[in-house]
Every structure is written in structure tokens, then in C-alpha cells.
C-alpha positions as CSV (number, residue, x, y, z in Angstrom):
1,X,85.2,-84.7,-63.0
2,X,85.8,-81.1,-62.2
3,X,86.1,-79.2,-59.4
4,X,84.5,-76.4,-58.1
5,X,85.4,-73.9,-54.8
6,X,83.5,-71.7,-53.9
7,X,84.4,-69.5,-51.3
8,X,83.1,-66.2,-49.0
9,X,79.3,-66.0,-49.5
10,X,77.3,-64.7,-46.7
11,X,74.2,-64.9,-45.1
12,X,72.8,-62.1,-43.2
13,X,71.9,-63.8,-39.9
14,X,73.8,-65.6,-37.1
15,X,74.5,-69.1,-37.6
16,X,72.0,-70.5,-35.2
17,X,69.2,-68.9,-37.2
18,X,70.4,-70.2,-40.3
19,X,70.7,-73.6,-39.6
20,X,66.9,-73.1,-38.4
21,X,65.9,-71.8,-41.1
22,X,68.0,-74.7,-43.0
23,X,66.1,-77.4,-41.3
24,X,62.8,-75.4,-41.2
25,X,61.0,-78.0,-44.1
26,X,58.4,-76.1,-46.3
27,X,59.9,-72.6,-45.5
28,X,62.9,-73.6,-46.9
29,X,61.6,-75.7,-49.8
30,X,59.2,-73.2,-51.0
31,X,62.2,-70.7,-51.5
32,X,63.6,-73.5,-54.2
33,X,61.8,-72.8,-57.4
34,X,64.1,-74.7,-59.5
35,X,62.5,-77.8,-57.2
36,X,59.3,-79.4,-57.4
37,X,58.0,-82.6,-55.9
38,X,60.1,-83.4,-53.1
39,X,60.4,-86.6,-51.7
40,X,62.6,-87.0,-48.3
41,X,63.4,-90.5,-46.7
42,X,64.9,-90.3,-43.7
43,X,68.0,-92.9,-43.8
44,X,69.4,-91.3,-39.8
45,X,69.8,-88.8,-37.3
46,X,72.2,-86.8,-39.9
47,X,70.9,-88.6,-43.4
48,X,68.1,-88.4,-45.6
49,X,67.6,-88.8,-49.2
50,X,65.6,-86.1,-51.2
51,X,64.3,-87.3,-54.5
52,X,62.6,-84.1,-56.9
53,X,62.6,-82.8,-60.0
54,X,65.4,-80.7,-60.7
55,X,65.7,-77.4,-63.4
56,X,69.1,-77.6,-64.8
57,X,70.6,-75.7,-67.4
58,X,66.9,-75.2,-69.0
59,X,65.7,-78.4,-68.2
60,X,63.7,-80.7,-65.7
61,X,65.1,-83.7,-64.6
62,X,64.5,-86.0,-61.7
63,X,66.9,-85.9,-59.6
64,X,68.0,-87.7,-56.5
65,X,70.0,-87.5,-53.5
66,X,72.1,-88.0,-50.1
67,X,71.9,-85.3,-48.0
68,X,74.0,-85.4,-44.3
69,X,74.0,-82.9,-41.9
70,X,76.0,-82.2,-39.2
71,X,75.0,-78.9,-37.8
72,X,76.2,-76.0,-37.1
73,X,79.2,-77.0,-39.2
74,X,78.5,-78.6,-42.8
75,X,76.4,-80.1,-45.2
76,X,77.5,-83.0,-47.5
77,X,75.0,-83.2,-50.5
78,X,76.0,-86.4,-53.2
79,X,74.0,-87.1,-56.4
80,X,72.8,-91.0,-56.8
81,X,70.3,-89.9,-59.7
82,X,69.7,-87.1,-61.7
83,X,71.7,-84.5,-64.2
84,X,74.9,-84.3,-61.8
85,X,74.7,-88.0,-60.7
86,X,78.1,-89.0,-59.5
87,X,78.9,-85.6,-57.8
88,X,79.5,-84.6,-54.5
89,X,79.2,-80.9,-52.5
90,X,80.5,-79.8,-49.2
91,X,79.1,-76.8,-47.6
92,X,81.0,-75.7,-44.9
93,X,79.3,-72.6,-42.5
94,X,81.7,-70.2,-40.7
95,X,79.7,-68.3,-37.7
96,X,80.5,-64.1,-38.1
97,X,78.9,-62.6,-35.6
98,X,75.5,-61.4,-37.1
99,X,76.8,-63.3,-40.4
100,X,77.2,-66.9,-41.5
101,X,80.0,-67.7,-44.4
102,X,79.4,-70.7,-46.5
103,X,81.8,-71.9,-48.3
104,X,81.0,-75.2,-50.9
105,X,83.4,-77.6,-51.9
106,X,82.3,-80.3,-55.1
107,X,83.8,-82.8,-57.4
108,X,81.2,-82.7,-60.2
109,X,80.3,-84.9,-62.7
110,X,77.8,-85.6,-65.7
111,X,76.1,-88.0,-68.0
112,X,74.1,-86.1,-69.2
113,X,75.7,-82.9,-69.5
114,X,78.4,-82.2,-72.2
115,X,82.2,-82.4,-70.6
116,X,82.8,-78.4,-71.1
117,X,79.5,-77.9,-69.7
118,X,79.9,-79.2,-66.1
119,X,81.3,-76.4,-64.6
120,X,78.7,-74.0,-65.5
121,X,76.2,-76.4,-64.2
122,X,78.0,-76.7,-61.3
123,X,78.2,-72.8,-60.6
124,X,74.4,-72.5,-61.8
125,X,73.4,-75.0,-59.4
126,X,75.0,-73.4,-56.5
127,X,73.9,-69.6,-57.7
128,X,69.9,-70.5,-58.0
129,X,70.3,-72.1,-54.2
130,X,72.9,-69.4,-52.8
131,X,69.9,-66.7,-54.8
132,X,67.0,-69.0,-53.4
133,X,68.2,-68.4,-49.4
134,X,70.1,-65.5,-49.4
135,X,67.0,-63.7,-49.4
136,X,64.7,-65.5,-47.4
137,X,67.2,-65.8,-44.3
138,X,67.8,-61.9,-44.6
139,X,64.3,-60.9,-44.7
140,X,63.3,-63.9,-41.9
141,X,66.4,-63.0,-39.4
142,X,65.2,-59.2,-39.9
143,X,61.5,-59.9,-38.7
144,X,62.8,-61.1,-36.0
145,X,65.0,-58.6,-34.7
146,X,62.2,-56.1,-35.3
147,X,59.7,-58.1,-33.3
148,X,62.5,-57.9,-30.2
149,X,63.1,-54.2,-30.1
């Protein structure tokens, strides 16, 4: 098991758009091309499980998982199935002004990926997402402040 922090990331737009933009659906998917055929089961209000296949460290895997949301504060994502079954990630969202800090939080684990490996995985995994919305939210938040000038 190894643990992974990591702290001060930003998104550029207000918290209230970005946890739109979080639960928008096929914006938000489409913007995670290291995904492909997602399957979500709603479980509750805060819960669903999202089955896909995952790209990880060069290859696809399926990959399964409990998601739980409690907006506007965190995200609680744990592996049942897939390359980092047995791990769990917190991502915590600070509201700054015109910018939203997320922070993430993980005990990660592997049987499938070697011991000394973990840790990269872990860090890859949360650079491709941080990479896949970064982006998106900047460029989304932006249209609409132009649109309300």
C-alpha cells in the first residue's frame, strides 16, 4: 500500500461551475481519453458505480468502481476491479474566489502492478485526469464569462 498526497492544483473557475461541469455526464466523460465504455449504476443520491476500460501505465484494463459525492466538498473514488483494485482517493475542493483547489488524498494498491511501480501509477492516474479537466473547465468557465459581458 502506498500513499499518495497531492496537494494545490487549481482549476480556473469558481467552485459552483466546477462541480457542474463535474456532474455534467458526456461533457465530462468525453474529456477522459484514457476511458472508454462507461458503465454507471446508480447505487444513491451520493453513489454510483462506474465500470470502463481503463489505460494504465500503457495498457487497457477494465476497470471498476465506487464513486460518492458529496458536493461542493469532496469526492471519494475506491477501486473494486481493475489495475488499482483495492485503492482508495479522496479529492477534496477548496473554493478561491474565481479558482477551485483540489487536493487528492489515496492509499494505493496493486495486483497487477509491480510493488515499486504503484506510486507512479498512482501519480499517472491523477496527472491524465488533473490534464483531462484542467482544460476543459478553463476554456468552459471562459465562454461563459464572455457570453455575460
Amino acid at each position: 500500500m502506498v500513499y499518495v498526497r497531492d496537494e494545490g492544483s487549481t482549476f480556473d473557475a469558481p467552485i459552483d461551475f466546477v462541480w457542474k461541469y463535474i456532474f455534467g455526464g458526456e461533457g465530462h466523460d468525453r474529456s477522459h481519453t484514457t476511458t472508454r465504455n462507461p458503465k454507471f449504476e446508480k447505487v444513491s443520491d451520493v453513489t454510483f458505480l462506474y465500470g470502463s476500460e481503463r489505460l494504465l501505465r500503457g495498457k487497457w484494463t477494465p476497470d471498476r468502481m465506487r464513486i460518492s459525492m458529496f458536493p461542493p466538498v469532496a469526492v471519494v473514488t475506491e477501486w473494486l476491479e481493475g489495475a488499482l483494485g483495492g485503492s482508495t482517493l479522496t479529492y477534496v475542493y477548496s473554493p478561491q474566489g474565481d479558482t477551485t483547489r483540489i487536493d487528492a488524498y489515496g492509499e494505493f494498491t496493486s495486483k497487477t502492478v509491480p510493488a515499486g511501480e504503484v506510486e507512479a501509477a498512482a501519480r499517472e492516474f491523477l496527472e491524465t485526469e488533473f490534464a483531462a479537466d484542467a482544460p476543459v473547465i478553463k476554456e468552459e468557465y471562459a465562454k461563459t464569462q464572455a457570453g455575460g459581458r
